[in-house]
N, C-alpha and C positions, 0 to 999 in steps of 0.2 A: 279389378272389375267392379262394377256399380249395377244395382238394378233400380230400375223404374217403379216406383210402386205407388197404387192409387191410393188417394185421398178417397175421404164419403163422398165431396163435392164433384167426384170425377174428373180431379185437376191429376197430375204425377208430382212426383218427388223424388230426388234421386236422393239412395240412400246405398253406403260403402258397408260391405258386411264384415266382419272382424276377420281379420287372416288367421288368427291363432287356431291351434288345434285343441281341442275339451283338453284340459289340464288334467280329467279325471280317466284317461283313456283305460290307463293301465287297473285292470282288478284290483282292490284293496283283498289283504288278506280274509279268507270267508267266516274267521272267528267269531261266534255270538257278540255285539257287545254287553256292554256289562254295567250299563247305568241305565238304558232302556229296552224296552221291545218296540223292536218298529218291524210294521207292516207296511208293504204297499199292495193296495187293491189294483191288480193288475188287467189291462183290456186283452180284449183275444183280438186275432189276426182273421178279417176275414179271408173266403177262398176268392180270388177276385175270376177268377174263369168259368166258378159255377152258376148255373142259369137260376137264378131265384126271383123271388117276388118280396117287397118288404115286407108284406104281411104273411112270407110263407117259410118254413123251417130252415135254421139260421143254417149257411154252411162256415166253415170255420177250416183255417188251413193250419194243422194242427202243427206239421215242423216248427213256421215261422214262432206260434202260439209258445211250442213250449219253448224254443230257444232263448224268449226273450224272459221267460219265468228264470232259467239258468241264468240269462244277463243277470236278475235282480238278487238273484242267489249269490252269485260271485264275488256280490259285495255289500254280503250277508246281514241283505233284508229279509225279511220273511214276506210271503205270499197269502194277501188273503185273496182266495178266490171265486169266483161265479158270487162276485159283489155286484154292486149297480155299475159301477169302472167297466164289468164284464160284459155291460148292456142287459143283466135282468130285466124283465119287464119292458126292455126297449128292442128286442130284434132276438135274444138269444135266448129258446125258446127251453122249457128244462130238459127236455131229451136231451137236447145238443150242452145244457148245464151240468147232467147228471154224467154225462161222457167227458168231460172237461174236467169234473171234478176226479174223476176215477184216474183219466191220464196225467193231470196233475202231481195229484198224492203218489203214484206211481212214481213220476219226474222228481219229486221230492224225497222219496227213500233211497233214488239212486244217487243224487245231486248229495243229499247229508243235508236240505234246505227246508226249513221251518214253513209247514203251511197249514191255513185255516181256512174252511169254505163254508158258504153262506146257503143255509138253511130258511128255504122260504114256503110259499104255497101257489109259487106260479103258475103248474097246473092246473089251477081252478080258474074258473069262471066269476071275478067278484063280485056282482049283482047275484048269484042262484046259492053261494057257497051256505050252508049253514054250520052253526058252531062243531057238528061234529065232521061236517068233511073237513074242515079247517085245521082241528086236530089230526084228523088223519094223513091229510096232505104233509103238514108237519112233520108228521111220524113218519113217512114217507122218504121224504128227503133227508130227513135224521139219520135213519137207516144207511143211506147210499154215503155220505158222508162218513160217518164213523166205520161204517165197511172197506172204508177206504184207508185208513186209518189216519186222518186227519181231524186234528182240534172242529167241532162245529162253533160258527156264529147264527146265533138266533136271528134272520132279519126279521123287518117288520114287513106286514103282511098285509096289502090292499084285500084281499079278501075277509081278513079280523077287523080290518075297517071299516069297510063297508055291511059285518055284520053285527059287530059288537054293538049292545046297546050300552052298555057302561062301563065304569074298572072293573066291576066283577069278573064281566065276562074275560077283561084280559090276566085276570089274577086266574082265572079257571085255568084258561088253554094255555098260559105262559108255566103255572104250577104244574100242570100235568104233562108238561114237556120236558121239565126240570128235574122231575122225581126221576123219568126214566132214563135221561141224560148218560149214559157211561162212565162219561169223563167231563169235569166242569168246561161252561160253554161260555164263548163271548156273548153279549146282548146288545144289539144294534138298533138305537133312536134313529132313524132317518129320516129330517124334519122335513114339512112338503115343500121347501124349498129346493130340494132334490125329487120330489115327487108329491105333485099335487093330489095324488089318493091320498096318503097320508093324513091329509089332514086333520086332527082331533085326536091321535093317537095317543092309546093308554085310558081311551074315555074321556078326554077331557081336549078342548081347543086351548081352556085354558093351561098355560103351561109349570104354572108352579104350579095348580091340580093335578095335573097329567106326572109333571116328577114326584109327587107325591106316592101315585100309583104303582110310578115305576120301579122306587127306592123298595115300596112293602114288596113286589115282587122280588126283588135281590132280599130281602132281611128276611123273607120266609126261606131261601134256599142258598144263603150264601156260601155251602161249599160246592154249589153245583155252577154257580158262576166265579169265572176266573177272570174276567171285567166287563165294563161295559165300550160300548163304541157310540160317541155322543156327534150327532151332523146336524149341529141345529146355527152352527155361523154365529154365536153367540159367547163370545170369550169366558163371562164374567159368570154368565150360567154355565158354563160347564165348570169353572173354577168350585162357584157353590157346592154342585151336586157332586165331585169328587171329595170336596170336602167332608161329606155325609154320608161318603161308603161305608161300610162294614170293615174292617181290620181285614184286610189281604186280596181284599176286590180292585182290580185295578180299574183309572179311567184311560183309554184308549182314545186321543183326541181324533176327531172324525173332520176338524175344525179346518178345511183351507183356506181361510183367509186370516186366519191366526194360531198357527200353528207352533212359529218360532217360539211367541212366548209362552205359550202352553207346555210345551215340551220341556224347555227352561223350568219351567216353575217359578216357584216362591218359597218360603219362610215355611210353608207350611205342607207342602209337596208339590206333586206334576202331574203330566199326564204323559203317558206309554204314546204309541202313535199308530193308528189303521188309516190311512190317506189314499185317497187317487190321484195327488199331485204326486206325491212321493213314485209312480209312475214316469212320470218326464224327468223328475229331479232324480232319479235311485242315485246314481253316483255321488252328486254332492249332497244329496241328504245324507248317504252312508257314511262320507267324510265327516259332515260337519258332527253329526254322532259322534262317531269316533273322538273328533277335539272336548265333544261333551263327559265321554267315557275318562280322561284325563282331572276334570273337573273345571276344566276352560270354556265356562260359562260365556265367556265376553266374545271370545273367536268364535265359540259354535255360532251366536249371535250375528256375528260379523259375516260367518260364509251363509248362513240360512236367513237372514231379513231381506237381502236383496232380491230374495227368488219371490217372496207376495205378491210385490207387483206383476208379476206373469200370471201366478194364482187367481190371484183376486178377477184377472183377465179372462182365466180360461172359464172361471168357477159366476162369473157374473150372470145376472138373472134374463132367459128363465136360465137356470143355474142347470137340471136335469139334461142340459146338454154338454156340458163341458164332454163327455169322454171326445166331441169330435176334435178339439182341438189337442187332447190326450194324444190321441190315434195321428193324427197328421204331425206333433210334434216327435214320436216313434217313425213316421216314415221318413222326415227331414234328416233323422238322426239314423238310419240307416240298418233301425232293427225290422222291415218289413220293404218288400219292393214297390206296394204301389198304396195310394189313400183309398180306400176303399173300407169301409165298414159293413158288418151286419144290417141288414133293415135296410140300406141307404142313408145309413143316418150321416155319412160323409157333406151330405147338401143341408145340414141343419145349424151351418153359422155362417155366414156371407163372408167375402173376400175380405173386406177391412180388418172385420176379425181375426182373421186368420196370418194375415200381413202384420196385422200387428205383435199377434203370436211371436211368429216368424222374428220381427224385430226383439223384442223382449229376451227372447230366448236367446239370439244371437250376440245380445249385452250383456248375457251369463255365462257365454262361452258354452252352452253348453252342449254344442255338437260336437261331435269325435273327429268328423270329417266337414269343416266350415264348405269347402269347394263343392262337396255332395249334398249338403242342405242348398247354398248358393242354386245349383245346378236346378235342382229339383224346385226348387221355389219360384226361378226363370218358366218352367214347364208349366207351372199351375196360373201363372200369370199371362203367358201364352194361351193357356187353353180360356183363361178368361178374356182374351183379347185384347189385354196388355201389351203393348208393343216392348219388345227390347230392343 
């Protein structure tokens, strides 16, 4: 079988999709590995029958949701949840975050699966919030999380953005979250490259100012941080600044577009992994781990460099939308029945991109079922009025 698929020019191409089936079908065993911590920041499923509006309360179909948290389990990632992958701040509103997060951690005590969930302040308003509803909101979601009994990551906070006037304020509200902390927390840079609030965070646009801020934040509390998660697409600074941790602070690469060698390391260490690709990759990310767990640096290298190119695809700018190509790579591959996102945010990458996806993906083998990606991918080109 061959399908037709557009050019940007509006011309076609015929293009043969691989016959093989995922080499990674079968579960690897769910044992921790044992030379990294890897997460994947998992998307949710939306309810595609419920009547909503983008701007109105996310519905979410929670079987599909959790079964594919177990997918990632099965081949013993860990889960980090209601991250930005989840659509925080983009359709998934924190009611429908803070019920996700509880069904989760739930799914993970019965699973035996590693999870961590993302502590923010999205229900504020970031224009009105001031420094102490900001703490409070904080405190808020802290609560819900650790009641859950799941690890929290600290995200960062369009409302601390938009109200902070300098480091102070973020040494204030980040120190006063950390004292009360429980249990040590992840801390998550999310540069506005995934999110244009963002921008200036820690006090500072400038960015060695800004790591500056961040480091005295981990060196006043570092048993209360267990690492950080760095998303600034910038290899050689996040290399730095794990450099300059504290003794037993881990860096968490946040990096999709240089991930392999991050993870690998150097001479001088690595970084752990929290990722939203490692959602479409779970399997062969899990593998190529695994070969790393051995100390076969050059195979992990060898199965994990060829998937960037898809990364760097899904993850390109404005970047704050990849989860759509996340989500439609999970339906291709036949963990959800139809593309449909929270918000609508399904209609937020054009068909070339998506086709391209589609191709990338299909050079990695990495659908289960090649014929039911093929099938579905005819469907979407149909509905775009693509002839086959």
């Amino acid at each position: 079988m061959t399908l037709h698929l557009p050019n940007p020019d509006g011309t076609l191409r015929t293009y043969e999709p691989y016959p093989e089936p995922l080499r990674h079908t079968m579960p690897l065993p769910g044992s921790a590995f044992t030379s990294r911590t890897v997460f994947s920041a998992a998307h949710v499923v939306a309810d595609p029958y419920a009547d909503t509006t983008p701007d109105g309360p996310a519905a979410v179909d929670w079987d599909a949701t959790l079964a594919f948290r177990r997918h990632l389990w099965s081949h013993g990632l860990g889960v980090a949840e209601a991250m930005d992958t989840a659509q925080r701040g983009m359709g998934l509103d924190w009611p429908t975050a803070a019920e996700l997060i509880r069904r989760s951690a739930a799914e993970a005590k019965a699973a035996g699966g590693r999870i961590a969930c993302g502590v923010g302040t999205d229900q504020l308003t970031a224009t009105t919030a001031t420094l102490a509803e900001v703490r409070t909101a904080y405190e808020e979601q802290l609560a819900v999380v650790e009641e859950s009994g799941a690890q929290a990551i600290l995200m960062a906070s369009r409302a601390l953005a938009a109200t902070a006037k300098g480091p102070d304020d973020y040494l204030e509200v980040y120190g006063h979250l950390l004292r009360q902390a429980a249990e040590p927390v992840i801390l998550h840079w999310l540069g506005p490259m995934f999110d244009p609030a963002l921008d200036g965070y820690w006090g500072s646009s400038d960015l060695d100012t800004a790591t500056d801020t961040f480091l005295e934040v981990i060196a006043a509390h570092p048993d209360k941080v267990d690492g950080i998660k760095v998303s600034l697409l910038d290899a050689q600074r996040e290399i730095d600044l794990r450099r300059r941790l504290p003794q037993g602070v881990r860096c968490y690469t946040g990096d999709d577009f240089n991930y392999p060698e991050l993870i690998a390391g150097d001479d001088q260490g690595f970084s752990h992994a929290l990722l939203g690709i490692f959602d479409p990759l779970g399997p062969l990310a899990a593998e190529a781990v695994r070969l790393l767990d051995t100390g076969n640096t050059e195979a992990f290298r060898g199965l994990l460099d060829p998937s960037v190119e898809l990364s760097r695809h899904l993850f390109r700018a404005p970047t704050r939308f990849y989860k759509t190509g996340v989500v439609f790579l999970a339906w291709l591959s036949g963990h959800q029945s139809h593309f449909t996102m929270v918000g609508g945010l399904q209609s937020a990458r054009s068909l070339p991109h998506l086709v391209h996806a589609y191709e990338l993906a299909d050079e990695l083998l990495l659908f289960p079922d090649p014929l039911l990606a093929e099938d579905r991918m005819r469907t979407l080109l149909k509905l775009h009025g693509v002839d086959q």
